[in-house]
N, C-alpha and C positions, 0 to 999 in steps of 0.2 A: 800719871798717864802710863799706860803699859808700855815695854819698849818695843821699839820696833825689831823684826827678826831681818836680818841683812839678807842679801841673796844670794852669798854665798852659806849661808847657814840654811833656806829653804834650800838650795841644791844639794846639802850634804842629805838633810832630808830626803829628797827625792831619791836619789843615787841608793840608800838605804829601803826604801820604798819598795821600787822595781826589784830589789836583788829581794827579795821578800815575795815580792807577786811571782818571779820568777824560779822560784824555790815551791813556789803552790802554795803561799803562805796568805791568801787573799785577803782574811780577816785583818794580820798584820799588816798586810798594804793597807786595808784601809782603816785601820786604826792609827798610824804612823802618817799618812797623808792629809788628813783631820788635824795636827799638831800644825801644820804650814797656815799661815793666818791667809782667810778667804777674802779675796780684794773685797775693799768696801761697794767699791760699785754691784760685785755680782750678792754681797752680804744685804743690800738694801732693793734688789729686784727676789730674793729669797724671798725677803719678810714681805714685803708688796703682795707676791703673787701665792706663797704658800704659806705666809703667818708668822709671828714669833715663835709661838710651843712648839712646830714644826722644826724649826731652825734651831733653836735651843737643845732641844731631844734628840737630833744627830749627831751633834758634843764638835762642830766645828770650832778652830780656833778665832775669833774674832775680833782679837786685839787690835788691828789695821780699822774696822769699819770704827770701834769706841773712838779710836783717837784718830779720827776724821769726823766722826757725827758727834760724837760727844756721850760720855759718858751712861746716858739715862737713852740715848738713841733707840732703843730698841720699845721702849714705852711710849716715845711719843707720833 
């Protein structure tokens, strides 16, 4: 099971994030804010309403929604 990221490690994230967006760095914001795993709840209204290959192909981190739906979650 992947581990889980603490909330003080998405905020180190984030903190790193902004000081990125705020340098003009947007790309790098949003490549660094993609590493923060996306709650499983908002990870299973994604695939619902715009699909797997959609959600897959943006490179979100997903480890939160696996080890709450389960490993193969995303096929079934």
């Amino acid at each position: 099971m992947p581990e889980t990221m603490t909330i003080d490690e998405k905020l180190a994230i984030s903190n790193k994030a902004c000081a990125l967006y705020n340098a003009g760095d947007k790309e790098g914001y949003s490549r660094l804010t993609r590493t923060i795993p996306m709650p499983p709840y908002l990870a299973k209204i994604f695939k619902e309403k715009v699909g797997v290959e959609p959600l897959l192909k943006a490179g979100y981190n997903l480890s939160e929604a696996e080890a709450e739906f389960g490993h193969n979650w995303l096929n079934t």
